[in-house]
C-alpha positions in Angstrom: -13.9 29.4 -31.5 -16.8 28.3 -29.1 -16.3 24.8 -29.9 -13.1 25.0 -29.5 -13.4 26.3 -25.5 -16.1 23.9 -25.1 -13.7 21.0 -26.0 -11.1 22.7 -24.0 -13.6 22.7 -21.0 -15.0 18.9 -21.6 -11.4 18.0 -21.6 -10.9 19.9 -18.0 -13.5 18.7 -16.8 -12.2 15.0 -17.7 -9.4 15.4 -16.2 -10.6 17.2 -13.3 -12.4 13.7 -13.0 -9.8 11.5 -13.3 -6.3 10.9 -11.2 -3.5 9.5 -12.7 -0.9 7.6 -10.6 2.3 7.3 -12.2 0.5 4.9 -15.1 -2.8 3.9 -12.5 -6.0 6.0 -13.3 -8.7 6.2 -11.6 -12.0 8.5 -12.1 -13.3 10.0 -9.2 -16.2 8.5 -7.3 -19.3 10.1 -7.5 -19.8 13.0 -5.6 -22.6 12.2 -3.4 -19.8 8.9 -2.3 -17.5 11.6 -2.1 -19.7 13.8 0.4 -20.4 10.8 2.8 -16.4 9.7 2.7 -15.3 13.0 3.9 -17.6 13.1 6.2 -16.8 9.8 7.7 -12.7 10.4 7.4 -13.9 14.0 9.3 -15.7 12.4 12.3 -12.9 10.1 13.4 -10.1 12.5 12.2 -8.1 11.5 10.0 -4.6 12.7 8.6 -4.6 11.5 5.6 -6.1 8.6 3.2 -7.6 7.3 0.0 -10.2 5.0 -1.0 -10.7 3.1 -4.2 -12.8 0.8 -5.3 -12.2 -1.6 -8.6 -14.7 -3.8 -10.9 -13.6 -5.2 -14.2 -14.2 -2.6 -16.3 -12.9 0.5 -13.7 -11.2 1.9 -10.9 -12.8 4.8 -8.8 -10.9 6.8 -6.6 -11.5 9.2 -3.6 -8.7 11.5 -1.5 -8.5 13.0 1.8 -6.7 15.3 4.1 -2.1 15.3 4.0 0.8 13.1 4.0 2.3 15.4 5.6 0.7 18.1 8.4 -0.6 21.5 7.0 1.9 20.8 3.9 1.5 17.7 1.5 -2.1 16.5 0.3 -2.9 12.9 0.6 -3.8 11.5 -3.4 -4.4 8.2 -4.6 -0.9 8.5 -6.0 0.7 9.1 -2.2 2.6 6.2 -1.5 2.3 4.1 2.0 3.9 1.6 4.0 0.5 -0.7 3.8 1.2 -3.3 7.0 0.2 -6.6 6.5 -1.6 -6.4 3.5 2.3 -7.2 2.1 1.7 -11.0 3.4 -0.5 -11.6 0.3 2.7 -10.6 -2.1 4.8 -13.1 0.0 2.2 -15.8 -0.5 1.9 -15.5 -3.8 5.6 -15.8 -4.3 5.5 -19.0 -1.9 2.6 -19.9 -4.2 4.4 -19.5 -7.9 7.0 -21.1 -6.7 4.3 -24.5 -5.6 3.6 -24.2 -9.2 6.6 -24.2 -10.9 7.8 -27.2 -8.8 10.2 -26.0 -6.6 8.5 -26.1 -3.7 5.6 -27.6 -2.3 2.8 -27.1 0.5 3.8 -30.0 2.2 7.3 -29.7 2.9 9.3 -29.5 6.1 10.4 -25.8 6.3 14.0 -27.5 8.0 14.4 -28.6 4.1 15.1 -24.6 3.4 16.9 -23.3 6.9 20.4 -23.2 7.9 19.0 -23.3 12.0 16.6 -25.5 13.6 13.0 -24.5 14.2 10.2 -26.5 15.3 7.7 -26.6 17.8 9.9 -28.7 20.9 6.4 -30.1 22.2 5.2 -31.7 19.3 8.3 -33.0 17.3 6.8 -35.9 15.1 4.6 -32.7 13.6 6.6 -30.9 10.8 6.0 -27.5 10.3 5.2 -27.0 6.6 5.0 -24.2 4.2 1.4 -24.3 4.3 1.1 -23.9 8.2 3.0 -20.7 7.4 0.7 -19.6 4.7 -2.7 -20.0 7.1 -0.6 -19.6 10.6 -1.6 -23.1 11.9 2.3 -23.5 12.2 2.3 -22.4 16.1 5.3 -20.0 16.2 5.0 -16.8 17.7 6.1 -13.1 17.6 7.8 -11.2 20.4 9.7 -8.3 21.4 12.9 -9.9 21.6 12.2 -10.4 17.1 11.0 -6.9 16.8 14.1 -5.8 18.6 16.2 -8.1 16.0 13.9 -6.3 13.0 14.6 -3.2 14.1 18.9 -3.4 14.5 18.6 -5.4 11.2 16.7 -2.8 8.7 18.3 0.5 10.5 21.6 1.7 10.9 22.7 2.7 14.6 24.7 6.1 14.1 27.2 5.2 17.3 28.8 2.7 14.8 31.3 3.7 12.2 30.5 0.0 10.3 27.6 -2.1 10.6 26.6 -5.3 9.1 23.5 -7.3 8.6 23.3 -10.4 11.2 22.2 -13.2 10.1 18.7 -14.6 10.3 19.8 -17.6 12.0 20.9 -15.8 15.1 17.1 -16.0 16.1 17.3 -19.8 16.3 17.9 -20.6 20.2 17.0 -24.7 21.9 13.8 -25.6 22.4 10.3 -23.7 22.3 11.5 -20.5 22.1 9.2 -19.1 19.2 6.4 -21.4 19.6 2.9 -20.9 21.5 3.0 -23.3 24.7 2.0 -26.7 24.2 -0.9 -26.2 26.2 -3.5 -23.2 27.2 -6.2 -22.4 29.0 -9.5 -21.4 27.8 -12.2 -18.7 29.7 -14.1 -22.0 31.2 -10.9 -23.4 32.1 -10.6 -26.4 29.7 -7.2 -27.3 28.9 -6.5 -27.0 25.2 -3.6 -28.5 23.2 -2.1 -26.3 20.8 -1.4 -28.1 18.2 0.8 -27.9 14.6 -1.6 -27.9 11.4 -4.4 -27.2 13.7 -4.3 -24.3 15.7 -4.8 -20.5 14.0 -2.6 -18.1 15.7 -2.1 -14.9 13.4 1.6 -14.0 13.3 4.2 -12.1 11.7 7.3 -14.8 12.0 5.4 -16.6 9.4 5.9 -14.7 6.5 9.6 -14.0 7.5 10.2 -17.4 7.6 8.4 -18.1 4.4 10.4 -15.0 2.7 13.3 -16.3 4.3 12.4 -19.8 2.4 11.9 -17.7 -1.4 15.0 -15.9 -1.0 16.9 -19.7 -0.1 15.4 -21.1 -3.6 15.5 -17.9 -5.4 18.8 -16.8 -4.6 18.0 -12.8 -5.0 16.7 -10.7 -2.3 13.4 -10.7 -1.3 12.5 -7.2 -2.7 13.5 -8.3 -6.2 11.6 -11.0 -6.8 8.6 -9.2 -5.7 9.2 -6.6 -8.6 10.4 -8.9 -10.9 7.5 -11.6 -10.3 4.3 -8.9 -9.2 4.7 -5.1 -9.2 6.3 -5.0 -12.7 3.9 -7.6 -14.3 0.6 -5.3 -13.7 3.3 -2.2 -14.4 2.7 -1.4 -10.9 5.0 0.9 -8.8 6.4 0.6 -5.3 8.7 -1.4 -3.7 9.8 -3.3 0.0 12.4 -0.9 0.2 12.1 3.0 -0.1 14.6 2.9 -2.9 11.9 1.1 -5.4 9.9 4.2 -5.4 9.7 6.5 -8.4 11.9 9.4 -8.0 9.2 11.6 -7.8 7.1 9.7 -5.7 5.6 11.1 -2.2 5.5 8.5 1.1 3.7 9.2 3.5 4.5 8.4 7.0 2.5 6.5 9.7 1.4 8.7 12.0 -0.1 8.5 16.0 -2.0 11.4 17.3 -0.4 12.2 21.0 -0.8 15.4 22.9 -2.9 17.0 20.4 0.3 16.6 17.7 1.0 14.2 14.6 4.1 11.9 16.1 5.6 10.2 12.6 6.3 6.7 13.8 7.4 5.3 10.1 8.9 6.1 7.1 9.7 9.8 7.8 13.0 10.8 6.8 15.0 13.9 7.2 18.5 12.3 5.8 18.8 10.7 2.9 18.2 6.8 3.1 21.4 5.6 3.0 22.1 7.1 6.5 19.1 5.8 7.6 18.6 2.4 6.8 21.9 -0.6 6.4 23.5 -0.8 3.6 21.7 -4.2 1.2 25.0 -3.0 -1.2 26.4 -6.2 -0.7 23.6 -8.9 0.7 23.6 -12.2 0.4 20.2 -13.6 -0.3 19.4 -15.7 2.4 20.9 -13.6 4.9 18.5 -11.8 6.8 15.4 -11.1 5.0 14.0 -8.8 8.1 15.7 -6.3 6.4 13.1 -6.1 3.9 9.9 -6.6 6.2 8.4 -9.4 4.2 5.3 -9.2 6.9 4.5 -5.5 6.1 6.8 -3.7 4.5 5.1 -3.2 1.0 5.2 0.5 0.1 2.4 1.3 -2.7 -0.4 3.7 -3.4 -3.8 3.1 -3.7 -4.3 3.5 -7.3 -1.5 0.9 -7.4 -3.3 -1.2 -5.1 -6.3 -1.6 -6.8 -4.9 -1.8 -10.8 -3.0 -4.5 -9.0 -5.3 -6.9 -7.3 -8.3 -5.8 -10.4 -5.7 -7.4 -12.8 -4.5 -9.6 -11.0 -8.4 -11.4 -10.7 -8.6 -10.9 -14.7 -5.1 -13.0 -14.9 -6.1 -16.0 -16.6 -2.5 -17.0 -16.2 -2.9 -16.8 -12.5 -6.1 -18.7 -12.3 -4.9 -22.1 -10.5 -2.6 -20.0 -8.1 -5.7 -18.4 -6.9 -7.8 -20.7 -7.1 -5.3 -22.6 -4.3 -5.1 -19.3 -2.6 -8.7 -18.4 -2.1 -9.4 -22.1 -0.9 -10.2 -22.4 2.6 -7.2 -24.3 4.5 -8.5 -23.8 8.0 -11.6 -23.1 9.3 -12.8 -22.1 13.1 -14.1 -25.1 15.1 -14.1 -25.6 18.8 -11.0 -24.4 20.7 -8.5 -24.1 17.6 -8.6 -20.1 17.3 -6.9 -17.6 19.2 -9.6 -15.1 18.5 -7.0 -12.4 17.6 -8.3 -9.2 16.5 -11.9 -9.4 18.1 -12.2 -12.6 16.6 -12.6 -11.7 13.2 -11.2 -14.9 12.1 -13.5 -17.4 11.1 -12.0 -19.2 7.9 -8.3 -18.8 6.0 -7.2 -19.3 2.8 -3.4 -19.6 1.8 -2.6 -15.7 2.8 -5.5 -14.5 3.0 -8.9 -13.8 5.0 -11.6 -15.4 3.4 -14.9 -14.0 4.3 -17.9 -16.8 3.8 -21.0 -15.0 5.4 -22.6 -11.9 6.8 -20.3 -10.2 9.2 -19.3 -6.8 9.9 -19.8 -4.5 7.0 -20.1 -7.4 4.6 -23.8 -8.4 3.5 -23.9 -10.0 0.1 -21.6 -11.4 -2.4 -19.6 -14.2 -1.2 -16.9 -14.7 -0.3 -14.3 -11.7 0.0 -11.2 -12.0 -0.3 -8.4 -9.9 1.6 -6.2 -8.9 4.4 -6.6 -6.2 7.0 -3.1 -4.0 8.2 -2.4 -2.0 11.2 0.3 -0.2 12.5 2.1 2.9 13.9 -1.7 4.4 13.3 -1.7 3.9 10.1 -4.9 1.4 8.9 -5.1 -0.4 5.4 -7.7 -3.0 4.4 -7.7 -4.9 0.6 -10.9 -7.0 0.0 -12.2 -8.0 -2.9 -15.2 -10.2 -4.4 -13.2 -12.7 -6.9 -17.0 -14.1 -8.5 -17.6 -10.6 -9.1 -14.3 -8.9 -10.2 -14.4 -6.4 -8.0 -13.0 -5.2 -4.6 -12.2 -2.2 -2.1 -9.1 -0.3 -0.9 -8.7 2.0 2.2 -5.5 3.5 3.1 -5.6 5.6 6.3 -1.9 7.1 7.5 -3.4 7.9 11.0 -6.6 9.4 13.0 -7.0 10.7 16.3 -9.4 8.5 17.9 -8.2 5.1 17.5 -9.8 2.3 18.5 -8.6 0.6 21.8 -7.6 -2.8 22.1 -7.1 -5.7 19.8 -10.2 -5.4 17.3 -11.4 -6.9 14.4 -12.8 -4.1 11.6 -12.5 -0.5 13.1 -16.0 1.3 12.8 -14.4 3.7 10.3 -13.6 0.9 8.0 -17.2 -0.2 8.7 -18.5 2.7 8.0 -16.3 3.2 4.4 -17.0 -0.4 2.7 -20.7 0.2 3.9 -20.8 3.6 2.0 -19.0 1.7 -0.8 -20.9 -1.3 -1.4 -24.0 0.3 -0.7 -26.0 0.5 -4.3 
């Protein structure tokens, strides 16, 4: 009988250990890790959020605070609308496709579009897939797209019937979505803004290039993400809400105004289909805005990490990262827009690469990974390919944000520190 209940209690214990996410498990970091995490999600106050970290042989896991005020914990397996961190699956796509021949790095992206779009200054220069990739190409985001976004993924309840527009209505003569041909720096040097030369982080990129897979694919966007990613590493989630498991819990993204949580994504009180447009009947190639290519990816941490772990023990997908994780543009004089605090010294093909000590990075180089921000909500993936391992953070919102355009929040800091320290 007694070792009976002391089986029974090693297996509690076990599991008390251990979170499984809808197939992902993850053991719980240690609980020293655990102390210093809470304490750090605490002090900046944060909603809700998980942390994982991921070597060869493991992944380690570590919760915090709701998904939903006073209601809902936040786990590992809480699912999350994870920003920009969704460009990476869009360039791998782009990237699979290089590889199987039926596209390539070089081409003109007018090859794949039904409306002109180039940069009017500099019309000898082609915009190719891989300016996309490592946003050299020179195009530009603006309200006047986000508005477009916005009437394209949601349904406007004045309207008995509402279609999906077409991408190409963006398309209008001359430099519309491209950076001016010229700026200006602090000292007043006159810089030329260049094609293939000039970094300029931005979201049009990856709707373009998604735009581009769903041309040669011929099957919405969202599809051949499952088919070609999620469900090779058995990993759930989805560009659309309707990919989730059934019993699945999203969180929202949430902003922290006059001492209340404001919801500013992916909170429902209908049922989806009266929410978003109807994809019942889409054309691929149509308008792929309706699937946020640029940061629409909703997944949960667990998920996050099982997927980028296997994905670096992939053997199969060893010369697609190899091309990946190469550096395709690097900062020299005058050729960065020094977005985001300037925390972009060097690209890869969808990706940050990180080369040498900066921020809360100190030793084994490079890393590998993506930062995402928005409505509040703050996600980071980076991980150390030479050493098969990497780091997740998944925040749904805090109260003191940082102000302005920054590079790596301190609370991110202050988590990869505790992480990576030994």
């Amino acid at each position: 009988m007694m070792k009976i209940l002391v089986q029974f209690l090693l297996i509690t214990f076990l599991l008390a250990n251990e979170s499984k996410s809808l197939g992902q498990i993850a053991q719980a970091l240690p609980q020293e890790k655990q102390e210093i995490l809470r304490h750090i999600f605490q002090k900046y106050g944060v909603l809700g959020g998980s942390v994982a970290s991921f070597s060869e042989k493991n992944i380690h896991s570590f919760s915090y605070g709701y998904a939903f005020p006073d209601s809902i914990a936040f786990s590992d397996s809480t699912f999350l609308r994870i920003a920009s961190i969704s460009k990476m699956f869009t360039g791998m796509i782009a990237m699979q496709l290089c590889e199987e021949g039926k596209l390539s790095l070089d081409d003109d992206i007018k090859k794949f579009l039904d409306f002109p779009l180039y940069n009017a200054a500099y019309p000898k220069i082609p915009i190719t897939i891989k300016m996309l990739l490592n946003h050299t190409s020179t195009l530009k985001d603006s309200k006047i797209i986000v508005d477009y976004a916005m009437k394209t993924i949601f349904r406007d309840s004045s309207l008995q019937t509402q279609s999906i527009q077409p991408l190409k209505h963006i398309s209008t003569k001359g430099n519309y979505h491209f950076l001016p041909a010229i700026s200006t720096t602090k000292k007043g040097e006159s810089i030329a803004i260049k094609p293939g030369e000039y970094f300029h982080y931005t979201n049009l990129n990856f709707v373009i290039l998604a735009h581009i897979i769903e041309t040669i694919e011929k099957k919405p966007f969202y599809l051949s993400v499952r088919e070609r990613l999620l469900q090779r590493y058995s990993v759930h989630g989805g560009f659309i809400v309707q990919e989730l498991p059934k019993d699945a819990i999203l969180s929202p993204q949430y902003l922290w105004k006059n001492q209340t949580w404001h919801p500013e994504a992916d909170y429902y009180t209908k049922h989806y289909d009266s929410v978003f447009t109807s994809i019942l009947h889409y054309t691929p190639g149509l308008n792929v805005l309706r699937f946020s290519p640029q940061a629409g990816l909703r997944i949960n941490c667990t998920g996050l990490a099982s997927f980028f772990r296997q994905f670096l023990l992939d053997s199969a997908m060893q010369a697609l990262r190899t091309k990946m994780f190469t550096s395709s543009w690097k900062e020299k004089l005058n050729n960065n827009a020094g977005q985001f605090d300037n925390l972009f010294k060097e690209w890869g093909l969808a990706c940050h690469i990180i080369q040498t000590k900066q921020g809360p990075f100190i030793k084994d180089f490079p890393w590998i990974g993506h930062i995402g921000r928005a409505n509040g909500a703050y996600t980071i993936v980076y991980m150390s390919p030479l050493h098969k391992k990497g780091i997740i953070i998944l925040i749904n919102g805090m109260k003191y944000q940082p102000k302005g355009d920054m590079g790596f929040a301190e609370i991110e800091k202050e988590i990869i520190k505790s992480i990576l320290s030994e």
